[in-house]
Residue, then its C-alpha position, 0 to 999 in steps of 0.5 A: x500500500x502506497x502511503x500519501x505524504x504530507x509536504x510541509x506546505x500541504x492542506x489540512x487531513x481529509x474531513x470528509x464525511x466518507x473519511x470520518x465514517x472509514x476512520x471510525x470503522x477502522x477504530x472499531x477494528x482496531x479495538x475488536x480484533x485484539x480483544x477477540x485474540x484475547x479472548x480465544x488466546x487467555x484461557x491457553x495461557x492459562x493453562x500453560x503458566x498456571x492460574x497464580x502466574x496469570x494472575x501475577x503478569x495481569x497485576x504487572x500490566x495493571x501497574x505498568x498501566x497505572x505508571x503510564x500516568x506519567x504521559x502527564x496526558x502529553x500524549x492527547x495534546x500532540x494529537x490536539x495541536x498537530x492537529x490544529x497545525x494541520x488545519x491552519x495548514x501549518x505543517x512545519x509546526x509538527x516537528x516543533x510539536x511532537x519533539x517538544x511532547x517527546x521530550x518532555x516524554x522521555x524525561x518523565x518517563x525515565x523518571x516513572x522508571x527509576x520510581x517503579x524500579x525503587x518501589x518493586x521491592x514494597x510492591x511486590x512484598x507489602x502491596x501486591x501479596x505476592x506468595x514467596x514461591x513467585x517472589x524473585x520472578x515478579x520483582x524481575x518482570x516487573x523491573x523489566x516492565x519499568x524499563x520499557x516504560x519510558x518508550x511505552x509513554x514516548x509512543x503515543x505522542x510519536x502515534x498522534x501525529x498520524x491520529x492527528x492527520x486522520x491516517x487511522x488506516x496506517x494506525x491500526x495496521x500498526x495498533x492492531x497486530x501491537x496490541x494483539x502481542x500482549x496476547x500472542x506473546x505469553x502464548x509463544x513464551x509459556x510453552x517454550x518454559x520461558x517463565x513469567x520473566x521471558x515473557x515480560x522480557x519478550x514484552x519489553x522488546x516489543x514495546x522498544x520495537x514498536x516505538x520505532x516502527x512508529x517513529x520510521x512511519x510517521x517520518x515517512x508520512x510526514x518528511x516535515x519531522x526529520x527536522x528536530x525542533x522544539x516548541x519555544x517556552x511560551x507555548x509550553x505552558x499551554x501544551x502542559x495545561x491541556x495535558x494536566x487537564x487531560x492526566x487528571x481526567x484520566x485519573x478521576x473518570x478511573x475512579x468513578x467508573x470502577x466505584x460501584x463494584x469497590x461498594x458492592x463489595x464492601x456493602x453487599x459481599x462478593x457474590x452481589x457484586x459478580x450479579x452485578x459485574x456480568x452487565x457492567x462489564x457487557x455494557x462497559x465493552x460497548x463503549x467501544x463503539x462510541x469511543x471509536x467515534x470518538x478517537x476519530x472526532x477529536x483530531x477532526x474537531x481540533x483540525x476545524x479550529x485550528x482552520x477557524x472552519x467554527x461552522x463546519x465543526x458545529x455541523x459535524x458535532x451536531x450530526x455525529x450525536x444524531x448519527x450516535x442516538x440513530x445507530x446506539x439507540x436500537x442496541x439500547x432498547x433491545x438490551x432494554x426490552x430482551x434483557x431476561x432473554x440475554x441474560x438466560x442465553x448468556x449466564x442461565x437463568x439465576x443471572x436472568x432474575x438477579x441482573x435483569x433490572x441492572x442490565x437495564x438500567x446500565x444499557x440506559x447508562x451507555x446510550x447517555x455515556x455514548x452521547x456525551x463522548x461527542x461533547x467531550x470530543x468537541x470540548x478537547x477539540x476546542x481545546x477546553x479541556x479543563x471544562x470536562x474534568x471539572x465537571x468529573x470532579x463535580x460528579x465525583x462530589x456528588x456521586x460518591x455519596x449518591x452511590x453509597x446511599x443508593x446500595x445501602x437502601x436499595x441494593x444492586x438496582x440502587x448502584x445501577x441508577x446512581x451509575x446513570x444519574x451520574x452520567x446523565x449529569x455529565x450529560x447534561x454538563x457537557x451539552x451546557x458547556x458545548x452550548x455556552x462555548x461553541x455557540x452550539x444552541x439547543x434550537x440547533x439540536x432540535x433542528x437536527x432532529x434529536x428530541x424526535x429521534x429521541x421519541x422514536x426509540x421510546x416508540x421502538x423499546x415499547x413495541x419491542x416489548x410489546x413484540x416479545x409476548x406475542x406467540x411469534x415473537x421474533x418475527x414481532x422484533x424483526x417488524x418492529x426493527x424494520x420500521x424503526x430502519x424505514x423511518x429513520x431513513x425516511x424521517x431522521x435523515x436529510x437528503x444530503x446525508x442518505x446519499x452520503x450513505x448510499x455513495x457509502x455503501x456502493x464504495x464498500x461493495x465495489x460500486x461506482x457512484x453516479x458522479x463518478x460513473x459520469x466523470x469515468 
């Protein structure tokens, strides 16, 4: 495959619609493949490394995980102003950029380093209670994890520049066989008796290797970067502002979305929170789907602000949360109307009693979060990243006791609606600051067809309801859904936008279209 580059007085990324839709596809892919080979390849490395060493190489990847922190969120603010260069078409401001953001990089990565190094020892033996037998090995694993940490921190900044050019194609060919290693790795090592230690060395290198792949691709892309250059100190102060903000984001939203379980657990014992960690978890994986949307919004809306093109973003962030409520909406209401049956075919039948109503409740709470990545999205596009952090911290204050009343007085439902109150506040904030900010009023929203569509899924959960008790129940779904399509298509849609979706669909099927039938 032939990679376009990008000269130094080149145009912006490609923001076409068919682009944007391509792109998130990719990153949909990008996310699915290497939890599918998760998936089939965990349950063999368990069986080759034992279910103690399992265990131990997971909490060595949660902590390595935990110490990435030290990306300081450097990483996201390559992608936002590269971005942003590219759409003012000022390409000869990327070397300043991402130089700038790697080094800085390198120097709190090696400082993260040396503390993960000096703290193994009371990790290993205070923290993480690991058995004497495995004792020499983890401290080793995870020394030889810290090392790979300064690369594995340099890397996203190294990544972004090509996120930023909405090159997701050259992304996830790289991001998907990286990814997938951690898996395929311990799959290679564990048989060979290279032990917990060979693996993670394995890891190490590969971590190493894959910076550079990064670095050769986006110099090949970019020719512009072979020129080291750094930003001048007056611009470091915004650079580590957004990254600040986006660091502590990080470090809030992991506290308020693993809460609820840590609860449960204390209120309720474990056995409740496994009745209520099954559709967590199922609905916590769905966020994929929005959050692919999501990588791919963020470089788009900083690239049409750093072009000054405010008009075209407020198109493209009101018609990307209609595309969301259009495409999520059904998924939702089908988890809704069918979740004893899901739950029945997935888990048996005590789960279908015992975590029906939080299936419920949390598909709700998904629909609501995959909303309001485009808010978020357009806010860091804008670069206001402060504003959806303070808001985290405003949902923390008022969560946290919310949740703890909410289990005590009404169980596993209770955490349920705290977890959706929660995310509808964030909601709601979010659409208050997009409106307050970037002029996005709820005149438009309406215009766009929202609150309609809105009642149409209301529609669509009621009749799936209605449909599951007929004696030919899934023949009553499949009407159902089939009318939802229709009107959707007829009513939810402009013109303009079903013939992007039809120009869509004749690409992927090899097709040409009119226009370019005729210009052929």
């Amino acid at each position: 495959m032939s990679i376009k580059k990008l000269s130094v007085m080149g145009t912006g990324p490609d923001l076409g619609s068919r682009r944007l839709v391509k792109n998130t596809g990719l990153n949909l892919l990008g996310l699915i493949v290497p939890a599918l080979i998760g998936l089939v390849t965990v349950p063999v490395v368990i069986h080759w490394l034992g279910t103690d060493r399992f265990g131990l190489f997971s909490i060595i990847l949660a902590v390595f995980g935990y110490f990435a922190l030290f990306d300081l969120g450097l990483g996201k603010a390559s992608i936002k102003f590269a971005a942003e260069a590219m759409g003012r078409g000022e390409t000869a401001d990327l070397p300043r950029i991402i130089w700038t953001t790697v080094g800085m990089q390198t120097v709190f990565g090696l400082i993260g380093m040396a503390l993960m190094i000096a703290v193994t020892p009371f990790l290993a033996e205070h923290i993480l209670k690991i058995s004497a037998a495995n004792m020499a090995e983890a401290k080793a694993s995870l020394v030889l994890m810290a090392l790979s940490l300064p690369f594995a921190i340099i890397t996203p900044s190294i990544r972004g520049v090509l996120e930023a050019g909405q090159r997701f194609d050259l992304v996830n060919a790289v991001k998907i066989p990286t990814n997938a290693v951690i898996y395929i790795l311990p799959l290679i090592g564990a048989p060979l008796g290279m032990g917990l230690r060979g693996i993670v060395l394995l890891l190490t290198v590969s971590r190493v290797a894959t910076m550079f792949v990064w670095i050769g691709l986006a110099v090949r892309v970019y020719p512009v970067l072979r020129k080291r250059d750094f930003l001048p100190r007056a611009r470091l102060r915004t650079l580590f502002s957004f990254g600040g903000w986006n660091a502590l984001s990080s470090f809030v939203w992991f506290i308020l979305v693993s809460a609820d379980r840590f609860v449960i657990g204390t209120l309720r014992g474990m056995t409740a929170v496994g009745y209520y960690a099954a559709p967590a978890e199922a609905t916590g994986r769905m966020s994929m789907l929005p959050g692919s949307l999501a990588l791919t919004l963020f470089p788009a809306f900083s690239a049409l602000e750093g072009g000054g093109d405010a008009e075209r973003s407020k198109r493209l962030y009101t018609r990307s949360l209609k595309f969301t409520l259009i495409f999520m909406g059904p998924l939702t209401a089908g988890l809704i109307a069918l979740a004893g049956f899901i739950l029945r075919m997935w888990l048996g039948p005590v789960f279908a009693v015992e975590s029906r109503f939080i299936l419920q409740i949390l598909a709700l709470a998904f629909l609501i979060s995959a909303l309001a990545y485009v808010p978020y999205s357009y806010l860091q596009g804008l670069g206001r990243a402060d504003l959806p952090t303070k808001f985290q911290l405003i949902e923390l204050v008022v969560f946290a006791p919310a949740l703890w009343f909410g289990v005590e007085f009404f169980g596993l439902g209770g955490a349920a609606i705290a977890c959706t109150l929660r995310v509808l506040l964030d909601l709601g904030l979010l659409l208050a600051a997009t409106g307050r900010v970037g002029g996005i009023s709820a005149r438009r929203l309406a215009d766009a067809g929202i609150l309609r569509i809105g009642a149409a899924l209301g529609i669509y959960t009621a009749a799936l309801f209605a449909a599951k008790a007929l004696p030919v129940a899934p023949l009553g779904i499949i009407v159902a859904s089939v009318l939802y399509v229709l009107w959707a298509w007829r009513f939810a849609l402009t013109p303009d936008e079903r013939d992007g979706w039809i120009g869509l669909g004749r690409r992927f099927f090899g097709k040409k279209t009119p226009k370019e039938s005729a210009g052929s």
